[in-house]
C-alpha positions in Angstrom: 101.6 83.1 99.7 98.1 83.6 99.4 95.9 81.0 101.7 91.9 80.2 101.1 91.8 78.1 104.4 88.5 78.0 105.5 87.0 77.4 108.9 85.7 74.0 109.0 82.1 73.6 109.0 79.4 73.5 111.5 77.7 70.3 112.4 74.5 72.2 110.8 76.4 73.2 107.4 77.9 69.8 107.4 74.5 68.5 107.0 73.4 71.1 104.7 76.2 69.9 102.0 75.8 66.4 102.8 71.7 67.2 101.8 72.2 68.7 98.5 75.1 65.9 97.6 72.3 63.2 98.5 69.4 65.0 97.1 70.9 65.8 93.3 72.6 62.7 93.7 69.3 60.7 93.8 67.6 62.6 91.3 70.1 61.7 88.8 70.1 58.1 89.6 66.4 58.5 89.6 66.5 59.6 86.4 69.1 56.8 85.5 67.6 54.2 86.8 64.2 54.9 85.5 65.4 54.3 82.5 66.4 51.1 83.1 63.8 49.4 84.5 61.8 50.9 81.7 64.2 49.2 79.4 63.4 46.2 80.6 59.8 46.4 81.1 58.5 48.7 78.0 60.9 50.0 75.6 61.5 46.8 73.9 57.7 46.8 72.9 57.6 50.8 72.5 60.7 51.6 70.4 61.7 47.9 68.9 58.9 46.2 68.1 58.6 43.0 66.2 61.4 41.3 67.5 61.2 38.2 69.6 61.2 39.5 73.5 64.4 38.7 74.6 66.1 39.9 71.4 64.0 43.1 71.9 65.0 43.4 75.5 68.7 43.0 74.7 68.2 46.0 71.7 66.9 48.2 74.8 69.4 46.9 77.0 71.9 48.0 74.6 70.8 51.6 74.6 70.6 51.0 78.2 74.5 50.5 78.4 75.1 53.6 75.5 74.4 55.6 78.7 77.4 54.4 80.2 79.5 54.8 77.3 79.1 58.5 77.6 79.8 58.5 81.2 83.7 58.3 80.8 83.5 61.6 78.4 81.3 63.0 81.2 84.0 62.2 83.7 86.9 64.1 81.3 84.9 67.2 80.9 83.3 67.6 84.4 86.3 66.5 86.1 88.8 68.9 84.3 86.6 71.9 84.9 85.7 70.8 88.1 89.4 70.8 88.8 89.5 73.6 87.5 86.5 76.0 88.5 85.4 74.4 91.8 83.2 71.3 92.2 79.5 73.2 92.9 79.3 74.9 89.2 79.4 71.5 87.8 77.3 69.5 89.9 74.8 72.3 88.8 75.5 71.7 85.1 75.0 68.5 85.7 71.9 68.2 87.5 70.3 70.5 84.7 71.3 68.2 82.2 70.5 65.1 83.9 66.9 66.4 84.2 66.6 67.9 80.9 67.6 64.6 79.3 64.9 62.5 81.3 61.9 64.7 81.1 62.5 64.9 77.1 62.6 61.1 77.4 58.7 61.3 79.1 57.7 63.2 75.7 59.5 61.3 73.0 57.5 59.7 70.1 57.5 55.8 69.9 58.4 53.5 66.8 54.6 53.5 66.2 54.6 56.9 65.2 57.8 58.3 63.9 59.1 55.1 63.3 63.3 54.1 63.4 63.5 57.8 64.3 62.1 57.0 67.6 65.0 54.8 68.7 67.9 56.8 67.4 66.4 59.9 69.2 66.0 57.7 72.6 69.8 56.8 71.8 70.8 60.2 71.9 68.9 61.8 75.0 70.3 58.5 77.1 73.8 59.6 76.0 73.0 62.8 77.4 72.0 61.2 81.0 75.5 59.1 81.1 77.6 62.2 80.4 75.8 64.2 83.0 75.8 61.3 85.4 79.7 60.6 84.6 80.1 64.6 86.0 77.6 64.0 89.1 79.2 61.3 91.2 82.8 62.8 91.1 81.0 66.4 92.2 79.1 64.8 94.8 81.1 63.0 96.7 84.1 65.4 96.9 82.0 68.1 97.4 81.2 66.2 101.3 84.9 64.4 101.4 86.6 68.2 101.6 84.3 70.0 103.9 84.3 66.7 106.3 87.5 65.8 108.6 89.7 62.8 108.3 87.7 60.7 111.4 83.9 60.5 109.9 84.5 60.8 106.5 84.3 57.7 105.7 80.0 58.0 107.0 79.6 61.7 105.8 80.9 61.0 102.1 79.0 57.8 102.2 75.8 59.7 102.0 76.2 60.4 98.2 76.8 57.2 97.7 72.8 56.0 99.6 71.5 58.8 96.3 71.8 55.4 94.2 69.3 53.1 96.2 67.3 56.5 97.1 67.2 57.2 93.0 66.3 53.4 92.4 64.0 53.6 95.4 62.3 56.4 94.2 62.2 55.3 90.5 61.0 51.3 91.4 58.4 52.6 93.8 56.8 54.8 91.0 56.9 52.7 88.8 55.3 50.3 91.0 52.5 51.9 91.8 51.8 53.2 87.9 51.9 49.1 87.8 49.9 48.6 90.6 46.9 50.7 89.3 46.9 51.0 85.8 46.3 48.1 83.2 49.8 46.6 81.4 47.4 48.4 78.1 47.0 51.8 79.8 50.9 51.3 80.9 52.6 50.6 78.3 50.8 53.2 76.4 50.8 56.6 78.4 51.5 55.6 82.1 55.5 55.0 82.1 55.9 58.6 80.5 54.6 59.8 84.0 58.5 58.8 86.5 60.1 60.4 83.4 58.2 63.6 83.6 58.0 64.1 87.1 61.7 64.4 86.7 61.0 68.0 85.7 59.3 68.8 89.5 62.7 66.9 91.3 65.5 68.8 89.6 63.8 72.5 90.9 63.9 71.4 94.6 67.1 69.7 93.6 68.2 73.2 92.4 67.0 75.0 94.8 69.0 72.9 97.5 72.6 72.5 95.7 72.6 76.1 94.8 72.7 77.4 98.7 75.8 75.7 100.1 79.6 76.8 99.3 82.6 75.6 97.6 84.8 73.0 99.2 87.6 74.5 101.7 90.1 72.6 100.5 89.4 73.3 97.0 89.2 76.7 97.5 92.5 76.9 99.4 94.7 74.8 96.7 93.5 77.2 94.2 94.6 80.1 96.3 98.1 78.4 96.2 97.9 77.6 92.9 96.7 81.3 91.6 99.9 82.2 94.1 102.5 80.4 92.4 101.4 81.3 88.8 101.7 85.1 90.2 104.9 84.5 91.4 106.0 82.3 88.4 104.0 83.3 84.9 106.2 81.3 83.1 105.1 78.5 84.9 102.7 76.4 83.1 99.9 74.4 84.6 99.1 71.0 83.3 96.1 69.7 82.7 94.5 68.0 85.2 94.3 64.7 83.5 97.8 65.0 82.2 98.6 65.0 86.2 96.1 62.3 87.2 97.6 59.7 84.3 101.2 60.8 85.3 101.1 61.4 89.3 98.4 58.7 90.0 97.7 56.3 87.0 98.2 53.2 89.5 95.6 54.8 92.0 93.4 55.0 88.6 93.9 51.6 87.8 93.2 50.4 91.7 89.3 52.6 91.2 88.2 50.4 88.0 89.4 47.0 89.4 87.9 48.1 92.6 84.5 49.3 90.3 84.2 45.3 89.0 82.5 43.6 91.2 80.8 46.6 93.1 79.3 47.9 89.4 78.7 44.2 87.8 76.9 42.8 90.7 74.9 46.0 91.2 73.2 46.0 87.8 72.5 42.3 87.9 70.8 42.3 91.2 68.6 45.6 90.0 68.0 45.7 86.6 68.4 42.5 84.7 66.8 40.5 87.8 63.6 42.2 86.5 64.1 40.1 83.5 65.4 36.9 84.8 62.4 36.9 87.0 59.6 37.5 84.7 61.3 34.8 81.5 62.5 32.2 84.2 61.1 32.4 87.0 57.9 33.2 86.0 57.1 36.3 88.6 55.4 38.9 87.5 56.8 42.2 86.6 55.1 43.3 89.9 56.4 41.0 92.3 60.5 41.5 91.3 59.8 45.0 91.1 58.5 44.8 95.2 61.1 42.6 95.9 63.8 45.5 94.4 61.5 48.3 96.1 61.6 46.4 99.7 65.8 45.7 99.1 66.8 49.4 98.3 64.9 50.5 101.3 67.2 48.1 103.4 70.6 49.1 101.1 69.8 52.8 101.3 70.0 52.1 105.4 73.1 50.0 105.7 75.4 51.9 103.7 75.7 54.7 106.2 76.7 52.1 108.4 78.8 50.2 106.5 80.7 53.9 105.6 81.0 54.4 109.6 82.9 50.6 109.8 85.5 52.0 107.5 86.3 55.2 109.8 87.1 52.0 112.3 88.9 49.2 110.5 89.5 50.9 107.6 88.8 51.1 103.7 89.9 47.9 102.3 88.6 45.4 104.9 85.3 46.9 104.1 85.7 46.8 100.6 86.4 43.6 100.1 84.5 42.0 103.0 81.5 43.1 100.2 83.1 41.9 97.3 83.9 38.3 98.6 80.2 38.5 100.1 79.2 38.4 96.7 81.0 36.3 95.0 79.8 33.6 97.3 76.1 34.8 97.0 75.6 34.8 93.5 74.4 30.8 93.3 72.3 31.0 96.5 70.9 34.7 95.1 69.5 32.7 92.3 68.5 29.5 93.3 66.1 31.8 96.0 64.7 33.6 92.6 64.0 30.5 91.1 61.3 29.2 94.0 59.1 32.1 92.5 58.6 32.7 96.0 58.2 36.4 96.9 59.7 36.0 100.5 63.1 34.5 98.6 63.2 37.3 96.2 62.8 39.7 98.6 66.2 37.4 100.8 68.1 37.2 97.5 67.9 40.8 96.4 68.3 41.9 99.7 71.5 40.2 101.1 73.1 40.9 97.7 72.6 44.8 97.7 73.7 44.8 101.6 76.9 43.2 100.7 76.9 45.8 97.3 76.5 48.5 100.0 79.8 47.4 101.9 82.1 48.0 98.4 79.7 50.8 97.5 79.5 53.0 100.8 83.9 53.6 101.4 84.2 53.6 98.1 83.5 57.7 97.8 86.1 58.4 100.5 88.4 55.3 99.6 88.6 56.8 96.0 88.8 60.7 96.9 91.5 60.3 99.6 93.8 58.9 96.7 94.3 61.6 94.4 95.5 65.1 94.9 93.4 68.5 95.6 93.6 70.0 92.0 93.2 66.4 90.7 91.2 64.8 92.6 87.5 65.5 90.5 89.5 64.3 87.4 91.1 61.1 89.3 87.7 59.9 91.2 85.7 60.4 88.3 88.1 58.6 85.3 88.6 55.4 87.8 85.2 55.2 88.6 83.7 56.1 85.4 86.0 54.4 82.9 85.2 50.8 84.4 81.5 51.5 83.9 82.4 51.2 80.5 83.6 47.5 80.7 81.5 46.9 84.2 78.0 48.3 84.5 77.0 49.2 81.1 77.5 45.5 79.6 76.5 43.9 82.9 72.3 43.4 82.0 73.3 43.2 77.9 75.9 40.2 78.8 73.4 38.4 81.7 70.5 38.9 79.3 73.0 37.2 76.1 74.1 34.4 78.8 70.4 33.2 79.8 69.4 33.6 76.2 72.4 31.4 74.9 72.1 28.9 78.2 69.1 29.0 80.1 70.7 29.1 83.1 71.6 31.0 85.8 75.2 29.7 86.1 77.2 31.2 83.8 75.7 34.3 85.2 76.8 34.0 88.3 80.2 33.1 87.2 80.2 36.2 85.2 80.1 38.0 88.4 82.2 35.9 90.4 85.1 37.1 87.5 84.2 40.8 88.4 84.8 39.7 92.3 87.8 38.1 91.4 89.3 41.6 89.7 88.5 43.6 92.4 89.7 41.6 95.0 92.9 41.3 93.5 93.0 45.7 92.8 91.7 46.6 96.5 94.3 43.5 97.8 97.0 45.6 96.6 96.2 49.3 97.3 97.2 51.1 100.5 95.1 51.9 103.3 93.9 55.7 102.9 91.5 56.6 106.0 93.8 58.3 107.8 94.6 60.7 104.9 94.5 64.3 105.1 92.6 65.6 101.7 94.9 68.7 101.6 98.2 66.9 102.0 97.3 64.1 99.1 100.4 64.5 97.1 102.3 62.3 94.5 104.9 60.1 96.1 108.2 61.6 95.7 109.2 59.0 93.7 106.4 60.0 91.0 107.4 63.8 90.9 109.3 64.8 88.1 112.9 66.5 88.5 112.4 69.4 87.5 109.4 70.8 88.4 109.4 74.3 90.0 105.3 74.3 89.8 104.7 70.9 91.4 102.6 72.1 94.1 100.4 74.5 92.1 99.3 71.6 90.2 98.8 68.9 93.4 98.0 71.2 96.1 
């Protein structure tokens, strides 16, 4: 039988890979989240005008969450070819369209001059940037998982996962500063195309970067066996990879979305629609709550290595829902501190909430790659994580903005998030522990493996 095993990597490759995961990782949620704090600071003015603000902020919100309808189709396609092909080609493919996406966002026409074309055609490039983003995370993180060993993978693969507060870092402090020093006129009418261009100059270093490291190990060794098998069996048939995900490991599936909940609902209400809640209720300028989310990413974007390192110790789950329950009780207190006005709160509200985000978000990469097997594994990580987007994330501002417009309050708000806890408490309280997993023996249990199967381990090596 043929073998791919490959020495594991140097200390100094290992950093290498874990660089180009984190750097096209935070481009694309650069580009991502640009977008939506644009959404809610300019488009509802630029591309649908007339209607009273928080109606126009819910019409951008809602091509805000189109992004993240798109995101499970980006998981289907990416993942099966990622299964199929190898895990760097994609991440490439992605990247490119990612960027392409954005940059054509910094040049499109508003309402005032091409009229209802202008939203339709900002509809379609931010369905672009969900499918490519629905391909990037899977990539990413399993690109890092499978070159890493069992003991520190829980910190090396949670390096991917600090691209989000780096992207939002990177995206909130330009857009602070175009803020900062130009008028809201000169803003709103030439200085937010500027983060959307400059996308353009990030994706060539981001290029540059993912293009020089290698194939995971493990990947390349299961397709070794794999390419063995169907040589010694060409009868043999191998089935798709998400035909094997939904029949092998549709409960792990299942687990990643309830497990998504809380971490993907809480995220985007402590990010993006805060930006709104701040300026209607609180009455902070757009300024001030975007400082407050520039000063809490910086703090997120350190603790989430650490919180990653706790899970190699204790492992997976205690993490995971140490952050969930976190939140659930920090919602009231999160807003009560934004409704002082008081930039010092804001600064305490965002902050505590996106640490105790980073503890679901930071063993999530590892929790969710060490449950599905090698030649399924992009397809598996990517459908559980990007599927509840669908019903988490993308809704998240749209519902929060529909609850405050309805209530004018921050309560059912925060027990809209306290239901997300409640889900993924309830999913992570009934998976099994996985640190200790060896990526290259992740199999179906035996009782989930058909009877007759002479091909089984071509398709879950």
């Amino acid at each position: 039988m043929a073998s791919a095993v490959a020495a594991p990597p140097t200390p100094n490759n290992l950093k290498r890979i874990v660089a180009a995961s984190l750097i096209g990782t935070t481009i694309e949620w650069y580009d991502f989240f640009l977008y939506g704090s644009a959404a809610a600071l300019v488009f509802n003015k630029l591309f649908f005008p007339g209607s009273d603000p928080l109606v126009g902020t819910l019409l951008s919100f809602l091509t805000y969450a189109v992004g993240f309808a798109a995101r499970p189709l980006g998981a289907l396609v990416f993942g099966h070819f990622g299964d199929r092909l190898g895990r760097k080609k994609l991440l490439v493919l992605s990247l490119l369209l990612m960027g392409g996406a954005t940059f054509a966002i910094g040049l499109l026409p508003t309402h005032a001059t091409i009229g209802a074309a202008a939203p339709v055609l900002l509809t379609v490039l931010r369905l672009v940037q969900g499918f490519a983003l629905g391909g990037e995370w899977g990539g990413a993180v399993l690109l890092v998982s499978e070159h890493g060993d069992a003991k520190r993978r829980g910190f090396w693969a949670s390096w991917p996962q600090t691209g989000a507060p780096a992207g939002q870092l990177l995206a909130t402090g330009v857009l602070s500063l175009l803020t900062a020093t130009l008028s809201d006129a000169a803003f709103v009418s030439w200085g937010w195309r500027i983060p959307f261009l400059l996308s353009g100059v990030l994706v060539i270093v981001g290029l540059w970067i993912r293009l020089s490291v290698d194939e995971s190990p493990v990947f390349k060794q299961a397709l070794a066996q794999a390419q063995a098998r169907r040589a010694e069996q060409p009868a043999d048939v191998e089935k798709l990879p998400l035909v094997s995900v939904l029949r092998h490991h549709w409960r792990d599936v299942l687990v990643a979305m309830g497990a998504r909940m809380a971490e993907n609902i809480s995220y985007y209400v402590i990010t993006a629609f805060i930006l709104v809640y701040a300026t209607t209720s609180a009455g902070v300028s757009k300024q001030t709550a975007l400082n407050a989310v520039l000063i809490a990413s910086a703090v997120h974007f350190a603790v989430i290595p650490a919180w990653g390192a706790l899970s190699d110790r204790v492992g997976r789950r205690p993490v995971y829902l140490l952050g969930a329950a976190g939140i659930g009780l920090w919602m009231f207190p999160f807003f009560s501190l934004i409704d002082t006005g008081g930039f010092g709160n804001m600064v305490l509200a965002v902050t505590v909430g996106l640490v105790l985000h980073g503890a679901m978000y930071a063993p999530q990469a590892a929790f969710f790659s060490e449950m599905f097997a090698t030649r399924m594994r992009y397809s598996g990580a990517s459908i559980g994580a990007q599927f509840a987007s669908v019903a988490a994330g993308a809704p998240a501002p749209l519902i929060a903005t529909a609850l405050l417009s309805d209530y004018g309050s921050s309560t059912p708000i925060s027990l809209y998030v306290i239901g997300a806890v409640v889900v993924t408490l309830i999913a992570v309280g009934v998976a099994k522990e996985t640190r200790h997993r060896d990526l290259s023996d992740v199999e179906p249990s035996a009782a989930e493996l058909p009877t007759t199967a002479p091909a089984v381990d071509a398709r879950t090596a």
